[in-house]
TILOTI-703445 format. One record per residue (C-alpha): x, y, z; chain. Coordinates in steps of 0.05 Angstrom, whole numbers, padded with zeros to 5 digits. Layout:
TILOTI-703445
ATOM     c1     c2     c3 cadena
ATOM      X      Y      Z      A
...
***
This chain:
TILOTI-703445
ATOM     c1     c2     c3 cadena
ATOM  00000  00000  00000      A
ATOM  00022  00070 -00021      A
ATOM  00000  00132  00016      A
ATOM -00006  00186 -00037      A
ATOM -00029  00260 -00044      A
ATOM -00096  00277 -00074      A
ATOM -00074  00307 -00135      A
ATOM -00035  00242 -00144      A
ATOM -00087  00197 -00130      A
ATOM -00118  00233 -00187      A
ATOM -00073  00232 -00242      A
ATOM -00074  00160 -00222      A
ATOM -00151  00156 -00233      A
ATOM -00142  00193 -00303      A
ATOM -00095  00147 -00333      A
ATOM -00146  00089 -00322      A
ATOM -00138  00058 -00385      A
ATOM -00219  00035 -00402      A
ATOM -00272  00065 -00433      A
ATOM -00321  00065 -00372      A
ATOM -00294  00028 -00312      A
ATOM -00341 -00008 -00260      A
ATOM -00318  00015 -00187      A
ATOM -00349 -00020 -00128      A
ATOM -00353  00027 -00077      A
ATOM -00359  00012  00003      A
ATOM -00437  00027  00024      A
ATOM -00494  00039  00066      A
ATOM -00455  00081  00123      A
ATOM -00386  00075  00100      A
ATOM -00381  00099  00033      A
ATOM -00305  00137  00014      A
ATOM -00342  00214 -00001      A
ATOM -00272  00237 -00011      A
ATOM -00249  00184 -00043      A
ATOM -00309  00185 -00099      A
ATOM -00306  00260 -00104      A
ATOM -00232  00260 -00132      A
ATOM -00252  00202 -00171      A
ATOM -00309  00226 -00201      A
ATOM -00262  00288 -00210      A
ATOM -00216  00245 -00248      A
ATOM -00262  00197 -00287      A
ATOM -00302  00222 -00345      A
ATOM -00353  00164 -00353      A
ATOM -00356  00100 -00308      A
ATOM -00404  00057 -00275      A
ATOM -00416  00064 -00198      A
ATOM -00435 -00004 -00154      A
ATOM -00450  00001 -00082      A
ATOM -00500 -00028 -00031      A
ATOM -00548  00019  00002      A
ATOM -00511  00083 -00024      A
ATOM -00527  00138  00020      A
ATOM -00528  00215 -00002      A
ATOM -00480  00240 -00045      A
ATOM -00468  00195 -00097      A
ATOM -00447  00235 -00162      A
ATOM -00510  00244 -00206      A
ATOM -00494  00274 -00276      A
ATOM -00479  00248 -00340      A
ATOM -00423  00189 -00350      A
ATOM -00443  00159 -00282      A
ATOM -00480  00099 -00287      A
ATOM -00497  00079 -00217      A
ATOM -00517  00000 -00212      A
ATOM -00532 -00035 -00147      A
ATOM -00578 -00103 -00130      A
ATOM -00601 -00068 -00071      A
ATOM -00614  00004 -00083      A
ATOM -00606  00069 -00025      A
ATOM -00630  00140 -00021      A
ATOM -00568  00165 -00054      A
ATOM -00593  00131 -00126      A
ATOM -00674  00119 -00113      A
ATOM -00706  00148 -00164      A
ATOM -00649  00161 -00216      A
ATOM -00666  00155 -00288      A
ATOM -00592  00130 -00300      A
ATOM -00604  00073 -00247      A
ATOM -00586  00007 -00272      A
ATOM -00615 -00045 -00221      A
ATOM -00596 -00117 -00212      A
ATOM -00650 -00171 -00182      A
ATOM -00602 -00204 -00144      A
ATOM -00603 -00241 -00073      A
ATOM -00542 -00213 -00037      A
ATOM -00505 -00276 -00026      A
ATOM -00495 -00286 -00102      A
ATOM -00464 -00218 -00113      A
ATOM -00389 -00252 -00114      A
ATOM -00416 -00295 -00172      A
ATOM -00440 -00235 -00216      A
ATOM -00367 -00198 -00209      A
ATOM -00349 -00269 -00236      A
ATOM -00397 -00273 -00299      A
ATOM -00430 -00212 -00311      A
ATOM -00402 -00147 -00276      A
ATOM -00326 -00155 -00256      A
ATOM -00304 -00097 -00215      A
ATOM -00249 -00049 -00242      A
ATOM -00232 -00013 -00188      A
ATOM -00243 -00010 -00117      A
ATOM -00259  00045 -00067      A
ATOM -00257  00029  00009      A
ATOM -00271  00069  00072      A
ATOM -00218  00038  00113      A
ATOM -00179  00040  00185      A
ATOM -00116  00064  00198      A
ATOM -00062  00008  00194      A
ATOM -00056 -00044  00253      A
ATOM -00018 -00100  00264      A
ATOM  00006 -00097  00186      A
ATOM -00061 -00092  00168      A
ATOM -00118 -00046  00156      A
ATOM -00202 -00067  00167      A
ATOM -00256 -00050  00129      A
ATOM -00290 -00031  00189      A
ATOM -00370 -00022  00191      A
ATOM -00378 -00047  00116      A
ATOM -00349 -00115  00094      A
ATOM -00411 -00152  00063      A
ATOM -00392 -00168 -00013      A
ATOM -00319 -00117 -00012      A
ATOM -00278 -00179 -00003      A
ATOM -00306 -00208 -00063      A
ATOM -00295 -00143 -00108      A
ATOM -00226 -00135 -00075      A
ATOM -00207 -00213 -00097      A
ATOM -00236 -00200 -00168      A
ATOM -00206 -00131 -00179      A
ATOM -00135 -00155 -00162      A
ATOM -00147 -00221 -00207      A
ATOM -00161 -00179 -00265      A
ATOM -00098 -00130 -00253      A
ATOM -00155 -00073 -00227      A
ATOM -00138 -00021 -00179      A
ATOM -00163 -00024 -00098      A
ATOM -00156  00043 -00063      A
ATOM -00163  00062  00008      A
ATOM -00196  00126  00045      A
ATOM -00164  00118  00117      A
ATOM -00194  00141  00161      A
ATOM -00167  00138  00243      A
ATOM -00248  00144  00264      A
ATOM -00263  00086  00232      A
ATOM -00268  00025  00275      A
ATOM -00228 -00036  00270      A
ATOM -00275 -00093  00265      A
ATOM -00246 -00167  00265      A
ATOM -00255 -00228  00211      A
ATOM -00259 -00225  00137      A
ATOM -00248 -00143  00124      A
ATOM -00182 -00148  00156      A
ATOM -00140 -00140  00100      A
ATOM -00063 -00143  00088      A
ATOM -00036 -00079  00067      A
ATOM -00009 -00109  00003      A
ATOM -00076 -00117 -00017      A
ATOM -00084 -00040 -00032      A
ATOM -00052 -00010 -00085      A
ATOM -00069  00066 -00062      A
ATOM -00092  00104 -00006      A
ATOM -00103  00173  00021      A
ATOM -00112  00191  00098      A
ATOM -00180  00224  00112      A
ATOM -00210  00243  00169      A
ATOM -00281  00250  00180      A
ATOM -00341  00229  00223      A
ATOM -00386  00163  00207      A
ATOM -00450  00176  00196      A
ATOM -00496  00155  00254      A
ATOM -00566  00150  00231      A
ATOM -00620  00174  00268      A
ATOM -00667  00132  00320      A
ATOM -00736  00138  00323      A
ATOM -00772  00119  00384      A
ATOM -00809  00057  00385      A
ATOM -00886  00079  00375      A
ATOM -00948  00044  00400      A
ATOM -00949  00003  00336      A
ATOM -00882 -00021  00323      A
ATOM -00879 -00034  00402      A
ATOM -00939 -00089  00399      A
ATOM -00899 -00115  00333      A
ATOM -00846 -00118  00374      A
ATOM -00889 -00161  00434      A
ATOM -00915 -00205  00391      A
ATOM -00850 -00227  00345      A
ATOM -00814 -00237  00414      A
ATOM -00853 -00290  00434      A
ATOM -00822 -00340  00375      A
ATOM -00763 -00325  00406      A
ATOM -00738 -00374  00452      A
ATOM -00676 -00390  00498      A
ATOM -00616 -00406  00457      A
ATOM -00650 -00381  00387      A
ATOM -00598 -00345  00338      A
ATOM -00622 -00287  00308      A
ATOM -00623 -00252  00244      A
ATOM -00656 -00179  00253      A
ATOM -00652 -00117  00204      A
ATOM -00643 -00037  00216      A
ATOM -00707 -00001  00223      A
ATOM -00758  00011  00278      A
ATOM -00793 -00054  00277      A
ATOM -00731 -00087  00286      A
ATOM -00711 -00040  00335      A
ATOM -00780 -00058  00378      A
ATOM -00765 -00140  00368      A
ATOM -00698 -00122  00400      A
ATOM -00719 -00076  00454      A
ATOM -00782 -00134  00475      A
ATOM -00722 -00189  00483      A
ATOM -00704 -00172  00555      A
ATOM -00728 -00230  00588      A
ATOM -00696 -00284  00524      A
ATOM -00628 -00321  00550      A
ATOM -00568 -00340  00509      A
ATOM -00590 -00309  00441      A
ATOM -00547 -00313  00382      A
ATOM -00530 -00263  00331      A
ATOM -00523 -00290  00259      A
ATOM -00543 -00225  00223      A
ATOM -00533 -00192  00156      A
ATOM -00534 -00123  00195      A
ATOM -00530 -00098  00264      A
ATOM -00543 -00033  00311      A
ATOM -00547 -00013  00373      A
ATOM -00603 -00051  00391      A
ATOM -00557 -00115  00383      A
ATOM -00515 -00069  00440      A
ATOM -00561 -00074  00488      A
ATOM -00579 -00139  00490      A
ATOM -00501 -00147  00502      A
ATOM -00509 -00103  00557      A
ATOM -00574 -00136  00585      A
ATOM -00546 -00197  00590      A
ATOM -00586 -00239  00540      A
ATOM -00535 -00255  00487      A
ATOM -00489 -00322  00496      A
ATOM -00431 -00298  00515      A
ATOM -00399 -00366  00485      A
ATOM -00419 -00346  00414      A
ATOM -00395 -00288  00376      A
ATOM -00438 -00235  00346      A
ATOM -00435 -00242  00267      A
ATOM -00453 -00203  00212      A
ATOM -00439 -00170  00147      A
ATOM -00441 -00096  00169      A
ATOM -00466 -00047  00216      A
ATOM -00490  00017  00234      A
ATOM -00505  00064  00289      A
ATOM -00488  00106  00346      A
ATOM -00421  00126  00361      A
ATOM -00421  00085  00420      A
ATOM -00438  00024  00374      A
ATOM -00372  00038  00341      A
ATOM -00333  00040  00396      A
ATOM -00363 -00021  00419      A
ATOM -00337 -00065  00352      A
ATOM -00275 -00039  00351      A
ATOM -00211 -00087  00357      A
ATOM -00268 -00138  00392      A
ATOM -00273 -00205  00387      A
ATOM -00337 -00219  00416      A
ATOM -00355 -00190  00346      A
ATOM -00341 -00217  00275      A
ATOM -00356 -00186  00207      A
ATOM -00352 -00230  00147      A
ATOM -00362 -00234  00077      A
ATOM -00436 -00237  00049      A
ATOM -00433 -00306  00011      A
ATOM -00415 -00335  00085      A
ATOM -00462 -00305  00123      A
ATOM -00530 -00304  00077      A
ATOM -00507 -00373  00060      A
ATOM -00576 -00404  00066      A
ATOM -00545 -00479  00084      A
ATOM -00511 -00442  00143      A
ATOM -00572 -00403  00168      A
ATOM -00605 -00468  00165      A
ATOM -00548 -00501  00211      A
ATOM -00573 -00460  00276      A
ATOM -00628 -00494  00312      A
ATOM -00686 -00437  00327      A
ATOM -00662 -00399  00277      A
ATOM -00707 -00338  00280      A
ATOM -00703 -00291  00220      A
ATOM -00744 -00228  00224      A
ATOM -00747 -00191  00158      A
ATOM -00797 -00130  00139      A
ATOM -00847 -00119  00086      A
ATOM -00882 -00060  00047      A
ATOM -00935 -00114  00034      A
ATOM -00956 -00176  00045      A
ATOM -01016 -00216  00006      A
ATOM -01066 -00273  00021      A
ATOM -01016 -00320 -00015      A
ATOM -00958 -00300  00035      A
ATOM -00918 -00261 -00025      A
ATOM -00880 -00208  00009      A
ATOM -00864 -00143 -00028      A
ATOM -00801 -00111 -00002      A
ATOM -00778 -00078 -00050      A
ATOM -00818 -00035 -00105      A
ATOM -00870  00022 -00086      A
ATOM -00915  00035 -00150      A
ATOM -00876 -00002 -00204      A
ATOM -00817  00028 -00188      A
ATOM -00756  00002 -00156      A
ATOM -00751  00027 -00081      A
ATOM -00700 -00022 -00049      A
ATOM -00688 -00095 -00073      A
ATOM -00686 -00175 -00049      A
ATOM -00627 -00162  00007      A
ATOM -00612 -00210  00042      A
ATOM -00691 -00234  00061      A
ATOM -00697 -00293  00013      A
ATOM -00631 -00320  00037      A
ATOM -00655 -00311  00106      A
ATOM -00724 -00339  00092      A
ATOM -00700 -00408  00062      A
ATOM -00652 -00414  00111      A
ATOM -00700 -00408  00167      A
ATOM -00751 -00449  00138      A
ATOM -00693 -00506  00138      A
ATOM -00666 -00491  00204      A
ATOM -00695 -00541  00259      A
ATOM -00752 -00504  00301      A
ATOM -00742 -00445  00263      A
ATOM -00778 -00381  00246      A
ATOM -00780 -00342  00186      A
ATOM -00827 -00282  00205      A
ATOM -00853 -00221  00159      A
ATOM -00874 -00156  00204      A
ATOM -00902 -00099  00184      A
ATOM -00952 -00046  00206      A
ATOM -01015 -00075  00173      A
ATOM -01039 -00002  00155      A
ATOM -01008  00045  00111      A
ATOM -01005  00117  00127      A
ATOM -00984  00158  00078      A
ATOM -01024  00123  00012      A
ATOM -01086  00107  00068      A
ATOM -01086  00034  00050      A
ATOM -01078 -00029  00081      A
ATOM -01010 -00061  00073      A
ATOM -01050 -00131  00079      A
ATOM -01079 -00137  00003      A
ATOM -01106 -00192 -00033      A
ATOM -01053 -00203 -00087      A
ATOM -00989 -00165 -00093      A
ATOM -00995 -00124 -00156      A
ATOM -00912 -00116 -00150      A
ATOM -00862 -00167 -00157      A
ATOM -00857 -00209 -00098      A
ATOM -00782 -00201 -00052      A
ATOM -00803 -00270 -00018      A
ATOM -00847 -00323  00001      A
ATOM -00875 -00386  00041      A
ATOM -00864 -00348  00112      A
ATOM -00874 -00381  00176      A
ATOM -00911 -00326  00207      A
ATOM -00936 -00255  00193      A
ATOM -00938 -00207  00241      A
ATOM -00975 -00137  00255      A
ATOM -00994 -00100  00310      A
ATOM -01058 -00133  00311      A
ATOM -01033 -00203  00316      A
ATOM -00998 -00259  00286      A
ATOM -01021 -00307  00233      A
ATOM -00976 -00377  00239      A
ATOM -00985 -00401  00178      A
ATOM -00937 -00462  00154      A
ATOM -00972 -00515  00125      A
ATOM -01023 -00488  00133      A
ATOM -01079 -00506  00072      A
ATOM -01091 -00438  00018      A
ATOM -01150 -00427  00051      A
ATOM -01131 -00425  00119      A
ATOM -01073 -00387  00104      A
ATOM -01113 -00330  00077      A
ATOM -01152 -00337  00131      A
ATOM -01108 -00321  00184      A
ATOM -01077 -00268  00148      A
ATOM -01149 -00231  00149      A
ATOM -01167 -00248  00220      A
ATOM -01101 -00248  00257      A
ATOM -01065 -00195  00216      A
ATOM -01101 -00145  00181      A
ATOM -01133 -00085  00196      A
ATOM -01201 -00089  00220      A
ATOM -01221 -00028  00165      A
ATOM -01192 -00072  00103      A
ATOM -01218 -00137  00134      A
ATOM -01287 -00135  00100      A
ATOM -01257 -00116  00034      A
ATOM -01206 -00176  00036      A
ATOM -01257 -00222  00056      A
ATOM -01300 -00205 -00008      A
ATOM -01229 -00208 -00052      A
ATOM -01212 -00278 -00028      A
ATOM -01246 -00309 -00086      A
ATOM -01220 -00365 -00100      A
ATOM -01172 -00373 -00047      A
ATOM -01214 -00400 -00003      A
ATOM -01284 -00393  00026      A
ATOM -01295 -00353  00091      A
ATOM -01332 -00421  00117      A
ATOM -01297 -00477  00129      A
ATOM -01243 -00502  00182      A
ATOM -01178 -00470  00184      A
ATOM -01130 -00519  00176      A
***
């Protein structure tokens, strides 16, 4: 690794010798803002790839930005170019479809020979393996504030070509408190949850309540695709095992969450394709998987990802969490949501998803009205318990007279 000036790094940048090179860019939280501005300053046309990017990705003409899971900082871009892709197969489309050109990291300061790529490792091994295969360039933002988080982002400084020292304050997103709603979610999900389950819970305020309602669990595990601070205080609280380590592919939060990961074994970040690996979520007895939903339909088709035809987010990592939970012995693979829609005025419990379904076959949908337990369960019971246990009572009369053919509203459950 070579520390250079800016105006260095850039001539470097310029001399790229392609047309319109594909750089895979660290995400969500940790994405290298100085780092892409003096590439973008450099580069006249390439192609942008990055998980989750937050504000601040360049938007103009020549940048193509392409991601299988989309964030703020490219929603709604004409320019967008977005993959349907289940996060754990990411490594295999730099391999046959989209290899990475260059890399851009948001990295630690050296330790130990070494540098990690702190709060954002999920598929940034596999770019960083394919990059260097194909003779591409990896470049470094160090940065001393961010943390040093142990397992597969460590990497040796040999594996960077370039960096530049940068520093500036991670992003901590926001908190919202856990409303009346999301806090009876919350309730109800906790009660699949028993002593000695593992895990898997996203970033948002329903996953925030599940967390916050788990005081009373024992020797949880964490086998996560992302963590926050609500994975802190059950530390804190005394309910994870303290003989497992907390795993995951990335992480954001409070400041205090940061200082918590760093140089910490009790917490390991790895590579996507490990950790969405469905045949090692399966592997965890009680595997409990909570994902979220914009809707969910009689037939148990979640939609996570589009908001009137248009692409809002993407697949994640919730159909390799699903299927692995579904396998996993006593497991749970739960949907939750708020079963009525604000904004649009609508219930988010409908009786056929007129978007293209992010997963399927649940174990259990949840609202704050209930759950519905529904594996193998017949059609007809299934839709069933999605009305009664789940759905708003306002949209209940309406989904009744929709079920058609799904079932009759007479009948055993069953």
């Amino acid at each position: 690794m070579q520390i250079v000036a800016e105006h260095e790094l850039q001539n470097r940048f310029g001399a790229l010798p392609l047309g319109e090179p594909r750089a895979v860019v660290s995400g969500n939280f940790a994405m290298p803002h100085r780092l892409l501005a003096l590439f973008d300053a450099a580069v006249e046309s390439y192609r942008i790839f990055a998980l989750n990017a937050q504000e601040g990705v360049p938007v103009r003409p020549g940048v193509v930005p392409e991601t299988p899971f989309v964030g703020p900082g490219m929603r709604g871009l004409p320019a967008l170019d977005y993959l349907p892709m289940r996060l754990s197969l990411v490594p295999r489309l730099f391999d046959r479809a989209r290899p990475p050109d260059v890399v851009l990291l948001h990295t630690s300061t050296p330790r130990r020979n070494k540098v990690s790529l702190g709060t954002e490792v999920n598929i940034l091994p596999a770019a960083i393996e394919r990059a260097r295969a194909r003779g591409g360039l990896v470049v470094a933002q160090l940065n001393p504030r961010m943390p040093y988080t142990l397992g597969d982002g460590e990497l040796d400084l040999d594996d960077i070509d370039l960096a530049v020292e940068v520093d500036e304050a991670l992003p901590s997103p926001a908190r919202r408190p856990v409303g009346d709603v999301t806090g009876a979610i919350g309730a109800e999900v906790a009660t699949l949850v028993e002593d000695g389950s593992t895990i898997q819970i996203g970033i948002g305020e329903i996953p925030d309540a599940v967390l916050a309602s788990l005081g009373s669990v024992r020797d949880i595990g964490v086998w996560s695709e992302a963590i926050s601070d609500g994975v802190l205080e059950l530390e804190r609280g005394g309910v994870l095992d303290d003989d497992r380590t907390i795993v995951t592919t990335f992480l954001f939060g409070s400041p205090e969450l940061y200082a918590f990961v760093d140089d910490n074994p009790r917490v390991r970040v790895l590579r996507t394709e490990t950790v969405n690996d469905p045949v090692a979520i399966a592997s965890f007895p009680r595997m409990c998987s909570l994902n979220t939903a914009l809707q969910v339909d009689l037939f148990d088709q979640a939609n996570a990802s589009f908001v009137r035809g248009r692409i809002y987010s993407g697949f994640g990592g919730q159909p390799d969490f699903v299927v692995g939970a579904l396998h996993s012995d006593g497991g749970h693979a739960v949907i939750a949501l708020a079963s009525w829609h604000a904004k649009s005025d609508s219930s988010t419990i409908v009786p056929r998803l007129a978007e293209p379904a992010t997963s399927f076959q649940h174990s259990a949908v949840v609202t704050e009205h209930g759950r519905a337990l529904i594996f193998g369960r017949s059609q007809r019971a299934q839709a069933r318990l999605l009305i009664e246990e789940t759905a708003h009572p306002d949209a209940r009369a309406e989904l009744w007279d929709a079920l058609g053919t799904v079932g009759a509203r007479s009948g055993p459950a069953r």
